[in-house]
C-alpha positions as CSV (number, residue, x, y, z in Angstrom):
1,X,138.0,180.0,80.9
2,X,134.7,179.7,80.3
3,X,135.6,179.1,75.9
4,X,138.1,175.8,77.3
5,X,135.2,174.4,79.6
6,X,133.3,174.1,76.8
7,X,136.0,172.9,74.6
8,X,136.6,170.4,77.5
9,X,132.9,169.3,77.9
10,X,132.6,168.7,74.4
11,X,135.6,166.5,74.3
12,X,133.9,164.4,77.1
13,X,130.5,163.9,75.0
14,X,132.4,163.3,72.2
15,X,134.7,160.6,73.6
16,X,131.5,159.0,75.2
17,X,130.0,158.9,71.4
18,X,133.4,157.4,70.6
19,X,133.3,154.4,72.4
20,X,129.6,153.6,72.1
21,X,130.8,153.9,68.3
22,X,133.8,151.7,68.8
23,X,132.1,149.3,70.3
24,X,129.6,148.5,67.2
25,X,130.5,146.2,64.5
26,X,130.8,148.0,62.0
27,X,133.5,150.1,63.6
28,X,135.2,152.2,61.0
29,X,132.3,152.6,58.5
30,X,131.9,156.5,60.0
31,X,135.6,157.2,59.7
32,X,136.4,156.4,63.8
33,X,139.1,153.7,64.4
């Protein structure tokens, strides 16, 4: 439980990164579309 939590958590940060990311102009220069 505690291994998919994290797994879960991370995918949270790393959808937050995502959009900040997606939301630059230069959107697809670090590989995220």
């Amino acid at each position: 439980d505690n291994y998919e939590t994290a797994i879960d958590d991370a995918a949270v940060d790393f959808a937050d990164l995502a959009e900040e990311v997606m939301g630059n102009d230069n959107e697809g220069v670090d590989g995220v579309s």
